[in-house]
C-alpha positions as a printed Julia matrix, in Angstrom:
183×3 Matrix{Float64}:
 127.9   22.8   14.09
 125.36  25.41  15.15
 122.26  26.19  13.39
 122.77  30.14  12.49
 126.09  28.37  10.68
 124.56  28.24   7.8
 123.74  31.28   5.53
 123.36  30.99   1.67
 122.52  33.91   0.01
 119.64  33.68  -2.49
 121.55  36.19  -5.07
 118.08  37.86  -5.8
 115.12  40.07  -3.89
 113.05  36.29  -3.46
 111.32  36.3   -0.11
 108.68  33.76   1.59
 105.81  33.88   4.16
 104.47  31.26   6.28
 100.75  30.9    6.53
  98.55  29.04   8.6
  96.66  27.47  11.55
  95.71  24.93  14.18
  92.8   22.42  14.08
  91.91  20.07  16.28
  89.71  17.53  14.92
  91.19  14.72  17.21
  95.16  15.61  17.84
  96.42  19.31  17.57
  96.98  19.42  14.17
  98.92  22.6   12.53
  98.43  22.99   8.91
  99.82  25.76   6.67
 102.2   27.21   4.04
 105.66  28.28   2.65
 105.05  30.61  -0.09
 107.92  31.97  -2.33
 108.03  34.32  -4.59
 109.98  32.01  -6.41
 110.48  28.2   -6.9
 111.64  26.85  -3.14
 112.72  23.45  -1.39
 112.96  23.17   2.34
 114.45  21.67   5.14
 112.5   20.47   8.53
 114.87  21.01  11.64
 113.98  19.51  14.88
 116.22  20.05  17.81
 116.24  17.26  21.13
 119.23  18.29  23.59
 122.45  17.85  21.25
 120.28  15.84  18.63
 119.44  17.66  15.13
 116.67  15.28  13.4
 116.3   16.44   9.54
 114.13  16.12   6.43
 114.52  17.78   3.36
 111.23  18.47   1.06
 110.55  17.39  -2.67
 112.21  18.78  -5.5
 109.47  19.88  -7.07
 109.41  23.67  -9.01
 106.7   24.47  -6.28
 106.22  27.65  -4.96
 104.37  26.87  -2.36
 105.57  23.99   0.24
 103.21  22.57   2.86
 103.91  23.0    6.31
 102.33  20.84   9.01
 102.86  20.27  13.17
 101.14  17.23  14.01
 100.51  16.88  18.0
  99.05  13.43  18.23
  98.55  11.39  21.63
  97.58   8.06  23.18
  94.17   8.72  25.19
  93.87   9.05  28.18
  97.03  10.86  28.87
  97.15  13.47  26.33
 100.55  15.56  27.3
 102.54  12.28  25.98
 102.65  13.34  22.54
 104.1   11.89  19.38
 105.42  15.31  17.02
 105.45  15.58  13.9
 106.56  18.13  11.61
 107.6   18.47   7.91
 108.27  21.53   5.18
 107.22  19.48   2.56
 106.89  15.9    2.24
 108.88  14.41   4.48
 109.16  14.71   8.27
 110.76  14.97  11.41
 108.87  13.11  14.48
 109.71  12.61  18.57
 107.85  11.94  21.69
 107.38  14.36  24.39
 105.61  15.39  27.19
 102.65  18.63  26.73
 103.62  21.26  29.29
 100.08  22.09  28.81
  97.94  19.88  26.7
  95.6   22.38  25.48
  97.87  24.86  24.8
 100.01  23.74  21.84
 102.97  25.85  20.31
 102.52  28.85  19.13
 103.58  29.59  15.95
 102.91  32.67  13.81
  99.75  33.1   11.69
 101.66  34.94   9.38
 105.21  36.21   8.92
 108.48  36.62   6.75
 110.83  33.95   6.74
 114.04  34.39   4.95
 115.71  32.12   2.72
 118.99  30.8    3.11
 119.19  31.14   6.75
 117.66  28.86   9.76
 114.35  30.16  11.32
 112.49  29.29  13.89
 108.8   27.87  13.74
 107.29  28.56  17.05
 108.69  28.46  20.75
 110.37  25.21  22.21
 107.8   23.09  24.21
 107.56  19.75  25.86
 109.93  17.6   28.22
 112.29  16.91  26.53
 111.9   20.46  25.01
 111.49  20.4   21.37
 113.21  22.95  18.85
 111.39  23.49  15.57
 113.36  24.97  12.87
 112.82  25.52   9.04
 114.86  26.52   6.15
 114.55  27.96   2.58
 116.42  27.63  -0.11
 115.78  28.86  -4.32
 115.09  26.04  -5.99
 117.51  27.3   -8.53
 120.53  26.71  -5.62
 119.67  23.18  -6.0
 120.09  20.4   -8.77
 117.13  17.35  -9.24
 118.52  14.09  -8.16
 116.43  10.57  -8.34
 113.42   9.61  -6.52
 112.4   13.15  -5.9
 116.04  14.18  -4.29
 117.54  16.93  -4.3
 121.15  18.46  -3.76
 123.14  22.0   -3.11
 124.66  23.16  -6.02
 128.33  22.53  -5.46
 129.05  26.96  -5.96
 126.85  26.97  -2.29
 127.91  24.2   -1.3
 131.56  25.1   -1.04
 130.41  28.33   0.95
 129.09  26.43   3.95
 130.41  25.12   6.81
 131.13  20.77   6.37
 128.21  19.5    8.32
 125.87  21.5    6.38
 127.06  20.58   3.38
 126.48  17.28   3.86
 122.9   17.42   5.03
 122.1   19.7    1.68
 123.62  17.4   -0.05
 123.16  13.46   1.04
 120.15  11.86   1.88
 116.43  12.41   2.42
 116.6   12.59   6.23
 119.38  12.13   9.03
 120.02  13.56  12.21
 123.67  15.31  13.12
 125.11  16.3   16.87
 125.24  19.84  17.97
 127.87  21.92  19.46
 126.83  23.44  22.51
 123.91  25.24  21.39
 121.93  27.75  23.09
 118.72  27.93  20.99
């Protein structure tokens, strides 16, 4: 499985930008936005080594999803740093060590992020280095499920590879092995 795998076509001219900043009231705190032109659910991708941690977002008929990088730390050591990050509601998390503790990741403070395919959020950072990933998808590609779920319609669903399948399709978070991947 590799993450550029996956490619789902949103079958119209839909596009999305990501919005949004870093505070630091105690912990690094990254808050923005996912806005579509249409109706979108999302999928938080965090890569550790072979690991893939994932969360998908709410079903909701939002076109807007938040988008949040939460740095936080145990004083007095502040480069030993819990992550979080979620498109949406639910989250990814790990520990690592802050190459730089006042210098978080960078991500954009503005840019185009396509749907259907795997993008990246910012640079990798931290020991172990962490991979933060995001994807997009119509939320007319999906079908509601209970408790705020939500699946791949089974016409994508058949179009991508088996591991993706399942993760857009079982599940509100999971983790998967990676091939050799080169991210």
């Amino acid at each position: 499985m590799t993450l550029d795998s996956v490619r789902i076509p949103p079958g119209s001219k839909a596009s999305a930008t990501l919005s949004g900043s870093w505070q630091r009231p105690r912990y690094w705190d990254w808050n923005g936005a996912l806005a579509g032109t249409e109706p979108i659910v999302g999928l938080s991708l965090m890569q550790v080594g072979g690991r893939l941690e994932w969360a998908r977002s709410e079903k909701g008929p939002k076109s807007t999803l938040d988008v949040r990088l939460l740095l936080g730390f145990d004083a007095p050591d502040k480069s030993n740093a819990y992550v979080s990050f979620c498109v949406g509601e639910n989250l990814t998390r790990w520990r690592t060590l802050l190459d730089d503790p006042d210098r978080p990741p960078e991500p954009s403070k503005s840019c185009s992020v396509p749907i259907g395919r795997v993008f990246p959020f910012c640079e990798p950072f931290g020991t172990p280095k962490i991979h933060l990933f995001g994807l997009l998808l119509l939320r007319d590609q999906v079908v509601g499920a209970r408790n705020g779920l939500w699946h791949l319609k089974p016409e994508f669903r058949d179009k991508v590879p088996s591991e993706w399948a399942h993760i857009l399709s079982y599940g509100r978070t999971g983790f998967v092995s990676l091939e050799h991947e080169s991210a």
